[in-house]
C-alpha positions as CSV (number, residue, x, y, z in Angstrom):
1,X,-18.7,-5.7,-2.6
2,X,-18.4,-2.3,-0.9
3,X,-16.9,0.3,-2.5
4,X,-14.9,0.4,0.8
5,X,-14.0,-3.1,-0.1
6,X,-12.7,-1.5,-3.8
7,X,-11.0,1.2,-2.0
8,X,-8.9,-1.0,0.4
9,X,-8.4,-3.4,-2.6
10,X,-7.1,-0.3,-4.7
11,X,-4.9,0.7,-2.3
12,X,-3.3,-2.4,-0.9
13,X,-2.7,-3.3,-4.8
14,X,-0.7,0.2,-5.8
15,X,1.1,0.2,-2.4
16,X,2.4,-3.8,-3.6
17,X,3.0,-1.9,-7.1
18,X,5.1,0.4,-5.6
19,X,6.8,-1.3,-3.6
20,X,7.5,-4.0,-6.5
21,X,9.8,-1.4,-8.2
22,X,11.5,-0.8,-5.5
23,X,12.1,-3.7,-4.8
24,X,13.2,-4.8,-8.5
25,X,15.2,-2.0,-8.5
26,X,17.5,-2.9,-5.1
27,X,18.1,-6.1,-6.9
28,X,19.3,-4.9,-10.2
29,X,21.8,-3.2,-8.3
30,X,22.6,-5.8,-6.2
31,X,22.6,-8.0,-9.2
32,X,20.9,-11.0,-7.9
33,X,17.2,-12.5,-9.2
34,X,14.7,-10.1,-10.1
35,X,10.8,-9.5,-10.2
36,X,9.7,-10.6,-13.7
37,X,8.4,-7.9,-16.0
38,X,5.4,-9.9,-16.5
39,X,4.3,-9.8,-12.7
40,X,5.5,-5.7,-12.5
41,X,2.9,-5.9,-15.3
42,X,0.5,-7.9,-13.1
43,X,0.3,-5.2,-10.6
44,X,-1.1,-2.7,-13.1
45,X,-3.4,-4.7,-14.6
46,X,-4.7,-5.8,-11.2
47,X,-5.5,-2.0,-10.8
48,X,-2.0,-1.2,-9.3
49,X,-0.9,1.6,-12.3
50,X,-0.7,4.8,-10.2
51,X,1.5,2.3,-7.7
52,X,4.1,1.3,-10.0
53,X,4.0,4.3,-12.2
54,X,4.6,5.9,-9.1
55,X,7.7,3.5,-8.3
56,X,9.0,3.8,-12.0
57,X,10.2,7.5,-11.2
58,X,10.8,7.3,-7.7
59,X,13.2,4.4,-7.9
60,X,14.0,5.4,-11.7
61,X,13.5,2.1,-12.5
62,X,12.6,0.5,-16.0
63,X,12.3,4.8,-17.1
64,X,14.2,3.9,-20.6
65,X,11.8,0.8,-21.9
66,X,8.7,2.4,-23.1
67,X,7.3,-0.7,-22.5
68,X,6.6,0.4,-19.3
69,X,6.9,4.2,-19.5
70,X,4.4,4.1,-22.5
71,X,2.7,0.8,-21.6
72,X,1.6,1.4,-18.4
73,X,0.0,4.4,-18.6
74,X,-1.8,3.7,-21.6
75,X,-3.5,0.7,-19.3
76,X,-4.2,3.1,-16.9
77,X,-6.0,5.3,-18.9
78,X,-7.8,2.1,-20.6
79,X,-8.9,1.6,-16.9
80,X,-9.8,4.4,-16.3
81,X,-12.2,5.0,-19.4
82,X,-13.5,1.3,-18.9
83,X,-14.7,2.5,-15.4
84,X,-16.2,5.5,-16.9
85,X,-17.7,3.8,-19.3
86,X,-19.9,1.1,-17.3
87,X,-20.7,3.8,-14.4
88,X,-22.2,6.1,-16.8
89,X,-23.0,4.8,-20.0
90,X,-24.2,1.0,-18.7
């Protein structure tokens, strides 16, 4: 796989991310079925966190469970260092 291939991968994923909280949000207000928390979730672990962090505050959406104001960053950052880890220390 190309890092090309990761690239487009990376950003398809956050735009979907993004666009999930959106989303989730327009229906909490409409008050009709909502995205689960568990696939919002998905999307960050898929390596979709700068996506939906990104949604969280632009839709202020899910900003008072730290579940997800705490949670998903933390992944991030996990992501982040496991990436730094195998490029440079593998």
């Amino acid at each position: 796989m190309s890092i090309k291939h990761v690239l487009l991968y990376l950003l398809v994923i956050n735009i979907a991310g993004f666009f999930a909280m959106g989303i989730d949000k327009h229906k909490a207000k409409m008050g009709s079925w909502r995205i689960p928390e568990n696939t919002l979730f998905g999307f960050c672990f898929l390596g979709g966190g700068i996506g939906t962090i990104a949604g969280i505050y632009t839709f202020r959406h899910k900003t008072k469970k730290k579940k997800f104001t705490i949670g998903m960053p933390l992944v991030v950052i996990l992501q982040v260092l496991i990436v730094i880890y195998f490029k440079f220390m593998v």
